[in-house]
C-alpha positions as CSV (number, residue, x, y, z in Angstrom):
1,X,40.4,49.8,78.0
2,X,41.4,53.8,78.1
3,X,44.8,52.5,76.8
4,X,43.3,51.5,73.9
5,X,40.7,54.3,72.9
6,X,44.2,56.5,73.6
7,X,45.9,54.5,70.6
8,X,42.6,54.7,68.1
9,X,42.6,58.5,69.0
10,X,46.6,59.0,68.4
11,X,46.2,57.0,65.1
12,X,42.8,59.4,64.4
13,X,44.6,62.6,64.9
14,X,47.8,61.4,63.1
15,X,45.4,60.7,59.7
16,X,43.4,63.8,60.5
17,X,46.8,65.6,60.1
18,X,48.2,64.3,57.2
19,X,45.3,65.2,55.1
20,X,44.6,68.9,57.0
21,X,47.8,70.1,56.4
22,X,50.3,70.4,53.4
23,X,47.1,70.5,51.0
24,X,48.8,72.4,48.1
25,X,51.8,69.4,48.1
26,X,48.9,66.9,47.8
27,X,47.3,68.6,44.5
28,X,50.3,69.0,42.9
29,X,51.0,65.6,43.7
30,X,48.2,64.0,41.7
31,X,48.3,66.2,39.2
32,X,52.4,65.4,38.0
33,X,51.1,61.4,38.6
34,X,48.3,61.8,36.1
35,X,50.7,63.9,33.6
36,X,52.8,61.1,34.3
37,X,50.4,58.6,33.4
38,X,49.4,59.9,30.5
39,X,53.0,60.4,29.2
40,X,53.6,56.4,29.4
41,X,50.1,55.5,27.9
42,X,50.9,58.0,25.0
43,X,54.6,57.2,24.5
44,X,55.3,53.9,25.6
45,X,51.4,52.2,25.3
46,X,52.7,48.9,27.1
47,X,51.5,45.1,25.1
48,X,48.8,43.0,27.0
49,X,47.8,39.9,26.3
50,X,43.7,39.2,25.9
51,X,42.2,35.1,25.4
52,X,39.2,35.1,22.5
53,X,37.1,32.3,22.6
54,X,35.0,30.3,19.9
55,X,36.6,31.5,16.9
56,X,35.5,29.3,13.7
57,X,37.9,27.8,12.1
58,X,37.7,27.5,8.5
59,X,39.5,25.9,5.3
60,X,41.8,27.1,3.0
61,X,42.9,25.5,-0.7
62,X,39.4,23.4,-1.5
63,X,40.0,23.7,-5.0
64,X,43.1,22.6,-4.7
65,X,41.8,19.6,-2.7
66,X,39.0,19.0,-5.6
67,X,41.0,19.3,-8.1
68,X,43.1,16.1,-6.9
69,X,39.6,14.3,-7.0
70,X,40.3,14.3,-2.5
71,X,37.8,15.2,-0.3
72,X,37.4,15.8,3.6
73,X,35.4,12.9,5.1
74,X,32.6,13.6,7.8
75,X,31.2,17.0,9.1
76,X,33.7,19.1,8.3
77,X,31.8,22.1,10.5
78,X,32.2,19.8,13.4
79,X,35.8,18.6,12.8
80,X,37.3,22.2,12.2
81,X,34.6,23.5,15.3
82,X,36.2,26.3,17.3
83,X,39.8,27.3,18.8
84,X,40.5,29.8,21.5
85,X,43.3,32.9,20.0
86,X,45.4,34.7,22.6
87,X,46.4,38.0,21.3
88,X,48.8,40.3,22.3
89,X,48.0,44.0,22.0
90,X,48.8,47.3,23.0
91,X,46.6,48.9,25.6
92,X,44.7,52.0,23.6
93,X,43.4,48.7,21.6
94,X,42.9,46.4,24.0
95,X,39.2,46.9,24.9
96,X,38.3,47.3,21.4
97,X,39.8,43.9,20.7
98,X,37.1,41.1,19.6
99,X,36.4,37.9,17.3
100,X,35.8,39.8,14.3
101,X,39.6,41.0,14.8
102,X,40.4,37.2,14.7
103,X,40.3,34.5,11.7
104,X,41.8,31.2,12.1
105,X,42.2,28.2,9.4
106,X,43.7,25.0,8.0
107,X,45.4,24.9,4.7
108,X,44.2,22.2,2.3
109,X,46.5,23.2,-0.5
110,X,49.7,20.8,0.1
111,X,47.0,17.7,1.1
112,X,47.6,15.4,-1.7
113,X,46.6,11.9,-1.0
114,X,44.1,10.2,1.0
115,X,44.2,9.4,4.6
116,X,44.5,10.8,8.2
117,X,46.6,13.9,8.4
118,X,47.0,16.4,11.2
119,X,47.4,20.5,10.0
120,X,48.1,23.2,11.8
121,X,45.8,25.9,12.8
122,X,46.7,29.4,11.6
123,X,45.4,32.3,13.3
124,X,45.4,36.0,12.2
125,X,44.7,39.0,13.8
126,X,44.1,43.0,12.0
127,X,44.9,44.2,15.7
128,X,48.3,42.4,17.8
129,X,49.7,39.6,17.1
130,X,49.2,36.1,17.7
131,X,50.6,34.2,20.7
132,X,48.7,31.3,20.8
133,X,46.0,29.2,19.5
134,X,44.4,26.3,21.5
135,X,44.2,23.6,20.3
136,X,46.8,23.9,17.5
137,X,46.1,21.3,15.2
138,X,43.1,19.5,13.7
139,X,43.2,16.0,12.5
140,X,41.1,15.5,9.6
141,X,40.5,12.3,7.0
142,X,40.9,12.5,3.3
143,X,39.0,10.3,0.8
144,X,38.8,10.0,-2.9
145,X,35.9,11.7,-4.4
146,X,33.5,9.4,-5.6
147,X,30.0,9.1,-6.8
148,X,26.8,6.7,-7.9
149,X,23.3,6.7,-8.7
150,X,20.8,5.2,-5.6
151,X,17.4,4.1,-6.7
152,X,14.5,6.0,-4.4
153,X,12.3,4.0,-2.4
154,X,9.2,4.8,-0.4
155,X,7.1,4.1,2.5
156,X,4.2,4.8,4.4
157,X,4.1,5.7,8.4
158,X,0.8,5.8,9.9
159,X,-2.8,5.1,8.3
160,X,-5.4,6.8,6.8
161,X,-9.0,7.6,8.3
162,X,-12.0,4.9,7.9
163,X,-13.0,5.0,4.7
164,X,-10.5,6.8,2.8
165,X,-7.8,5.2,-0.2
166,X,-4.8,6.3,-1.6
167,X,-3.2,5.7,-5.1
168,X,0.3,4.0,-5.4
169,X,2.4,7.4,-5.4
170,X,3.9,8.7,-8.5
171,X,7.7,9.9,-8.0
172,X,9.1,12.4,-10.0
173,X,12.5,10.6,-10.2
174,X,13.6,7.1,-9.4
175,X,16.8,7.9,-8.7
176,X,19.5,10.1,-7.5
177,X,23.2,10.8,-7.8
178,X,25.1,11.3,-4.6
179,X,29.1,12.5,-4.3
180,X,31.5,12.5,-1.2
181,X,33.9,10.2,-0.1
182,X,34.4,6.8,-1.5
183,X,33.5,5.3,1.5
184,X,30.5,6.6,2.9
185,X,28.8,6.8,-1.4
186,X,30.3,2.7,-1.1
187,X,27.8,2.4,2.0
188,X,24.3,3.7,0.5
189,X,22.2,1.3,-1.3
190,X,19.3,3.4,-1.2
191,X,17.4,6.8,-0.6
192,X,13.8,6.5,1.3
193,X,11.1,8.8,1.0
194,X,8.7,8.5,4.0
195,X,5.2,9.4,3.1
196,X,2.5,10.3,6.1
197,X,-0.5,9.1,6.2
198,X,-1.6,9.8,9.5
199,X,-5.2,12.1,9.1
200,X,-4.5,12.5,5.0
201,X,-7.8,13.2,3.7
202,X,-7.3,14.9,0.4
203,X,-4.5,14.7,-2.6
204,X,-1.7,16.1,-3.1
205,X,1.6,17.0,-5.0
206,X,4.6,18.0,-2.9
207,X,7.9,17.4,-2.3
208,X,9.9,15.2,0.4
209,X,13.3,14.9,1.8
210,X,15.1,11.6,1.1
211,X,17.0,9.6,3.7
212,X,19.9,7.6,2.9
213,X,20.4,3.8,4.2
214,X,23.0,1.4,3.8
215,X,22.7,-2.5,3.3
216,X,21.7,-3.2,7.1
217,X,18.9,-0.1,6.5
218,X,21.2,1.8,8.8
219,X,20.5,5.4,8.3
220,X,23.5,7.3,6.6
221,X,23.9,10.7,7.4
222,X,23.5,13.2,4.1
223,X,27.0,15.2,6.0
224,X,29.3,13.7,4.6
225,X,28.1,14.0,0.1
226,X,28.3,17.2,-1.9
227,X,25.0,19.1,-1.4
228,X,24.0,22.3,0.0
229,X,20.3,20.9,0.5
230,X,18.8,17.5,1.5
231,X,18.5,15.2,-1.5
232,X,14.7,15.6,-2.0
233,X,11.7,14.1,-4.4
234,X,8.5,15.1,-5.6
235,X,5.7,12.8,-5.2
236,X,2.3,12.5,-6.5
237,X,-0.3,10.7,-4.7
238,X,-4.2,10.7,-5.0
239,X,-6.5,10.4,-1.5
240,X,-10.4,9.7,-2.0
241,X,-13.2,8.6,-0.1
242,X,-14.4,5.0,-0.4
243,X,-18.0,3.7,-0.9
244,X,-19.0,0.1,-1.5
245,X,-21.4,-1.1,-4.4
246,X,-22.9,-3.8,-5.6
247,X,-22.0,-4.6,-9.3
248,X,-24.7,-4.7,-12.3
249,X,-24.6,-7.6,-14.4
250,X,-27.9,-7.4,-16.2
251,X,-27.6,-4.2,-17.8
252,X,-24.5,-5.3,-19.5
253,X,-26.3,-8.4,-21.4
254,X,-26.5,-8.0,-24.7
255,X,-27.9,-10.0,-27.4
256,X,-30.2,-12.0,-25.0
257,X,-33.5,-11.2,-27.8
258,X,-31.5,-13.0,-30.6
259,X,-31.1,-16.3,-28.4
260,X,-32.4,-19.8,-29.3
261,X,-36.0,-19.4,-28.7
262,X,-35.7,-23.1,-26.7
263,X,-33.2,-21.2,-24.4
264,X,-33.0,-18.4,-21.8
265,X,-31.1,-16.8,-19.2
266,X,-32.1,-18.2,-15.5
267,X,-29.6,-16.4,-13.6
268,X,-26.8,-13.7,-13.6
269,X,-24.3,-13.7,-10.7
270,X,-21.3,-11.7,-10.1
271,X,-18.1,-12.6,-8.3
272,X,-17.1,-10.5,-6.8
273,X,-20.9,-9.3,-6.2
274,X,-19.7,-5.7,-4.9
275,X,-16.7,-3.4,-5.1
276,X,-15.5,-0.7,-2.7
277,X,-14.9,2.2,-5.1
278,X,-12.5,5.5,-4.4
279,X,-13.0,8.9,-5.9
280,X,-13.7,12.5,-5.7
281,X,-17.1,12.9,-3.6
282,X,-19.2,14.8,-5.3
283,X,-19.0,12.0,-8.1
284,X,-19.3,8.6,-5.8
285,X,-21.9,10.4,-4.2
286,X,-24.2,9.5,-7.2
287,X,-23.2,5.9,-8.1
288,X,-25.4,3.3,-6.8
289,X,-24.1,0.3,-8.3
290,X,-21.0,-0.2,-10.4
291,X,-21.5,-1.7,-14.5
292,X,-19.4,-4.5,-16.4
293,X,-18.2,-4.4,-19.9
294,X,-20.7,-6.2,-22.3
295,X,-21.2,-9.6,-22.4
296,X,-22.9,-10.8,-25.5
297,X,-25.5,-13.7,-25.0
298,X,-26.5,-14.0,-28.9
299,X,-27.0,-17.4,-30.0
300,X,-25.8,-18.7,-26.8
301,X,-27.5,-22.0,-26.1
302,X,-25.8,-23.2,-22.9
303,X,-24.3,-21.3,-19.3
304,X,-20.8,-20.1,-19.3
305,X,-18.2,-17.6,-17.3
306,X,-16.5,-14.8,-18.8
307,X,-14.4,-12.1,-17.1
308,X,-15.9,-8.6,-17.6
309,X,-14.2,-5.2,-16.5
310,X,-15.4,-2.9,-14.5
311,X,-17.1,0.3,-16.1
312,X,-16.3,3.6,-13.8
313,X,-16.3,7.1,-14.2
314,X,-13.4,9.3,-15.2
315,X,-11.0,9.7,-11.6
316,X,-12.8,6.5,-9.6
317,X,-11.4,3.3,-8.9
318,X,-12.0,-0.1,-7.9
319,X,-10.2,-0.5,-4.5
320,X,-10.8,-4.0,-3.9
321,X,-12.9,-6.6,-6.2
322,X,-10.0,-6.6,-9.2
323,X,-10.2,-4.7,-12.3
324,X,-13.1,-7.2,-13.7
325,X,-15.6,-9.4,-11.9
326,X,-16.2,-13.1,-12.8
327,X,-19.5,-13.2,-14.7
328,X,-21.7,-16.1,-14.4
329,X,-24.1,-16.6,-16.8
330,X,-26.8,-19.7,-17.0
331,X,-28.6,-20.0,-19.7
332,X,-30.8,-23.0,-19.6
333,X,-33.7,-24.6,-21.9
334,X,-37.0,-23.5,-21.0
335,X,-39.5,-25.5,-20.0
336,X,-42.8,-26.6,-21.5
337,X,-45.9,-29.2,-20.0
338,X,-47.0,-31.4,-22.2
339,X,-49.9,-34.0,-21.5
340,X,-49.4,-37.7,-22.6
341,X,-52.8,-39.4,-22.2
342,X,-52.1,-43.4,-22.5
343,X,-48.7,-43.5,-20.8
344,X,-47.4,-47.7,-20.6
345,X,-48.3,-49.6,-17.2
346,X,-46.0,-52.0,-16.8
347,X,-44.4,-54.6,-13.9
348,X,-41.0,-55.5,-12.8
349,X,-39.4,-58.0,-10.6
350,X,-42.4,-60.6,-12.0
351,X,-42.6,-64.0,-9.8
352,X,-42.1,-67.1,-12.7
353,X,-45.5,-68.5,-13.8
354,X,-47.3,-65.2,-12.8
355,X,-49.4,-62.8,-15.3
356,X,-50.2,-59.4,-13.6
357,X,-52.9,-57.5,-15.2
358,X,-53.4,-54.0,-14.5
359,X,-57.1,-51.8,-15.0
360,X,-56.7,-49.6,-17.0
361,X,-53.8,-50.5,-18.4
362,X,-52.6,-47.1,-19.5
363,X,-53.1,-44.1,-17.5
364,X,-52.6,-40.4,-18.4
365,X,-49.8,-38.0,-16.9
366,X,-48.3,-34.7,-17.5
367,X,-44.8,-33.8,-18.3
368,X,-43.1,-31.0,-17.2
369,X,-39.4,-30.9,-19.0
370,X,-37.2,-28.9,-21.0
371,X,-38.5,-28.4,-24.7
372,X,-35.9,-30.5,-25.5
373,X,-37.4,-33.6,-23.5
374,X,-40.6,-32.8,-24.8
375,X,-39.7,-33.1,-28.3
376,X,-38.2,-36.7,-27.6
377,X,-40.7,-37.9,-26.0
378,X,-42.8,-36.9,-29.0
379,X,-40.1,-38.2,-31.5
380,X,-40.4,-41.5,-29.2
381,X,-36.4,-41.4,-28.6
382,X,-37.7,-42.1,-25.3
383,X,-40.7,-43.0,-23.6
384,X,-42.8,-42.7,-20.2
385,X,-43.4,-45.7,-18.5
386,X,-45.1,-46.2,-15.2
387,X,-43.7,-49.1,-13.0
388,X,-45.2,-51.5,-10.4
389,X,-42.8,-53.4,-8.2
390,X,-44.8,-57.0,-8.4
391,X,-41.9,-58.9,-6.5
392,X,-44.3,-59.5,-3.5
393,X,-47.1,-61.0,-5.4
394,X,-46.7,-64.6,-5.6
395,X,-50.5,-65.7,-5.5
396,X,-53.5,-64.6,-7.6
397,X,-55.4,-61.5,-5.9
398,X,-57.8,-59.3,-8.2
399,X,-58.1,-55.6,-7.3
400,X,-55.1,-54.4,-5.7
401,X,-54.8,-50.7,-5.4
402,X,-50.9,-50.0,-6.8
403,X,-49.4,-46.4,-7.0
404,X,-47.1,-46.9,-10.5
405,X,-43.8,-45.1,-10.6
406,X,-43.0,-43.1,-13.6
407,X,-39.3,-44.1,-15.3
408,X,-37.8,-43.4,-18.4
409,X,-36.7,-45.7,-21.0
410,X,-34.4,-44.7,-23.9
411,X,-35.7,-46.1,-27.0
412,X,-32.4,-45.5,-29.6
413,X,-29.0,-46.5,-28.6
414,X,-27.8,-43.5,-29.8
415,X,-30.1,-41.5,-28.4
416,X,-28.4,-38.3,-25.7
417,X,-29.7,-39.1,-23.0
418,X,-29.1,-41.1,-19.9
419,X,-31.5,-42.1,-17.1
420,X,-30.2,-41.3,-13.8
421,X,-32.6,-41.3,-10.7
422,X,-35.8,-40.3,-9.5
423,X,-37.4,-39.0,-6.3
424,X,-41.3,-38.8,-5.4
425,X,-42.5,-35.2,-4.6
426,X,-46.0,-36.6,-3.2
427,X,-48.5,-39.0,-3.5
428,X,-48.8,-38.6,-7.8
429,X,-46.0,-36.5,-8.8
430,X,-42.3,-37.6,-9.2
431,X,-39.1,-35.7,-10.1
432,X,-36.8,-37.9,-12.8
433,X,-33.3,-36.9,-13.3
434,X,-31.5,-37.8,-16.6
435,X,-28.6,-36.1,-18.3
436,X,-28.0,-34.9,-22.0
437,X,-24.7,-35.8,-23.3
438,X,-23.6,-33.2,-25.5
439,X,-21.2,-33.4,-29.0
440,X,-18.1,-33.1,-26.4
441,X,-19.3,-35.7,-23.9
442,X,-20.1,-33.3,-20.9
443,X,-23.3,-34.8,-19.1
444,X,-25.6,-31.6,-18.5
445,X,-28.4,-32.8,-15.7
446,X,-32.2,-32.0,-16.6
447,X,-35.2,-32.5,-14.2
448,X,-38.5,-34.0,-15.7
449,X,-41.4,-33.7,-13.4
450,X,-44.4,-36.3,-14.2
451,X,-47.7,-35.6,-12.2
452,X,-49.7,-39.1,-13.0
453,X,-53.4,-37.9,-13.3
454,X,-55.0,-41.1,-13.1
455,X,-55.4,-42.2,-9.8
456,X,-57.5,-45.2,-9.2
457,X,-55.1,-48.2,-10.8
458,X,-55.6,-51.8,-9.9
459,X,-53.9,-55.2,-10.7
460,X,-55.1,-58.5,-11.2
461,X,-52.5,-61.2,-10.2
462,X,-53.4,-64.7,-12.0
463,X,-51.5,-67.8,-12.8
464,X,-50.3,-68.7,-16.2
């Protein structure tokens, strides 16, 4: 252990000396190696090499390239991307040395005919010279230029809040022209416009970017065409409130004092019979029912259907209901009661050898029928009977109470109407249906309601 702190103090002292004594020799020293320095930094200023990293590269000769209808196919920003330069340069430069020193490109100008070609990357430098570049060539792909019109489409992504409509939207354009290489324009069949609807509560007027598609509805990327923006259209589109109506028929008839005094309207129905309207609040806000066009009943002397728009304000819509609602209107004969005072007693089914007589043998009864009826009746086209079945009474009986069933009986063979059925209402009146045959054959069916108002009837059954 002394041995050793002996060496460490020998090797102390020896360094102790060497910078104690022969001081002056030691300044001049330095001072004739930093003259000497700066004589081979002034005079000689020896070459170093220094790496830059991420310089662009860009093109050179694109007019030439247009101007033999070529162009570069893809991103061309991407393709070209970066290189790394290494420059060499002398040392009073060195650390001034940075990308803006540095420019590197590929020459388009001798490219004349499509396909895949691999250029060179030239690199320059104001400061140095070049010793490398990395990588040192690009491979790009030349096309023919080409170019088409693409119709515009559109469509809708999400949906509006409750109650709210929007108009089909108005484009500013149907089409657009796209140019790049033959075969990315041969690929796109069409450019979409996606329109939001998502929380949309009010109008507007603005403009959208386009996206290309091919056949498949692939997306094509807009890259690779001519355009220093995204193809784009303006679109138009209106977004109201809704409300729903109902839709008033009877202030649209016209004409209805110049009808046939025998006739009148019985009812007026609407399909649909309301509408869902769209349009600016403050006007919907007052509507309470929505109006058809006129419908003129003058003269009209039997029902019929008619199709009647819609009458709206100026900027509200039907949304749903059509542009016109099918009108119903029936126009029937009115009624009138009329009393017949010795209406016809009569039998049927008689048993052979039988006489049936009936006290009274008349009985009076009002009639409740379309003027029409009434008239006939009076005319004597047709008559009023009342029936008794007698096909039970096969021996003579005196004073049997009968109820007689009213009927009627055309009198003229060409007379319009036809008997059809009849159904008792109670104990004295009855409801006979017959139909009028019109001048074009259509059967219309008519009700005639006879109440018989005499009530005590009896028969007499006696023997020939």
């Amino acid at each position: 252990m002394k041995k050793k702190n002996k060496v460490l103090l020998a090797v102390w002292n020896a360094i102790k000396t060497f910078f104690t004594t022969n001081l002056l020799i030691k300044i001049v020293s330095l001072v004739f190696a930093v003259i000497l320095w700066g004589y081979v930094m002034t005079n000689v200023n020896p070459s170093r090499p220094k790496t830059l990293y991420g310089i662009p590269v860009s093109t050179q000769g694109d007019a030439d390239l247009s101007a033999r209808n070529l162009v570069v196919r893809g991103d061309l920003a991407q393709i070209l991307g970066a290189v790394d330069v290494r420059v060499a340069t002398d040392v009073t430069h060195y650390f001034d040395l940075s990308k803006n020193n540095v420019s590197a490109r590929v020459d388009l100008r001798n490219v004349t005919a499509p396909g895949s070609i691999t250029l060179p990357v030239i690199a320059e430098t104001t400061v140095g010279d070049i010793e490398a570049v990395s990588p040192s060539t690009i491979t790009i792909e030349i096309d023919m230029l080409d170019s088409k019109r693409i119709p515009i489409e559109f469509r809708y992504s999400g949906e509006l809040p409750n109650n709210y409509w929007h108009s089909e939207p108005v484009l500013g354009r149907t089409d657009i022209e796209i140019t790049g290489p033959m075969q990315d324009v041969a690929r796109v069949v069409k450019a979409v416009c996606d329109i939001p609807l998502d929380g949309l509560t009010e109008s507007y007027n603005r403009t959208f970017d386009l996206t290309l598609y091919d056949e498949n509805d692939n997306e094509v990327s807009t890259v690779a065409f001519r355009s220093s923006v995204n193809p784009s259209v303006t679109i138009k589109m209106d977004v109201y409130p809704t409300k729903t109506v109902p839709v008033d028929t009877r202030s649209s008839i016209v004409g209805d004092d110049l009808m046939a005094q025998t006739h009148e309207i019985t009812s007026i129905t609407s399909n649909p019979p309301s509408v869902t309207i769209a349009g600016p609040q403050e006007i919907i806000d007052k509507i309470t029912s929505v109006p058809v066009d006129v419908i003129n009943v003058q003269d009209k002397t039997s029902s019929f259907m008619t199709a009647a728009p819609y009458k709206l304000p100026q900027n509200v819509v039907v949304v749903s209901g059509g542009s016109s609602a099918n009108i119903e209107v029936r126009i029937e004969e009115k009624y009138a009661e009329y009393d017949f005072e010795e209406v016809e007693i009569t039998a049927f089914g008689e048993v052979a050898g039988y006489n049936y007589i009936f006290s009274p043998n008349t009985a009076a009864a009002t009639v409740k029928a379309p003027i029409s009826v009434i008239n006939a009746l009076k005319e004597k086209e047709i008559k009023i009977v009342l029936c008794v079945d007698v096909a039970t009474y096969s021996t003579p009986k005196t004073n049997i109470p009968v109820s007689p069933e009213p009927k009627i009986i055309v009198i003229n063979e060409d007379s319009t109407y036809e008997f059809s059925d009849i159904e008792q209402v109670n104990g004295s009146t009855y409801i006979l249906k017959l139909y009028k045959i019109d001048e074009s054959g259509t059967r219309m069916a008519l009700t005639v309601t006879v109440t018989v108002k005499t009530h005590s009837i009896t028969m007499r059954v006696a023997k020939k």
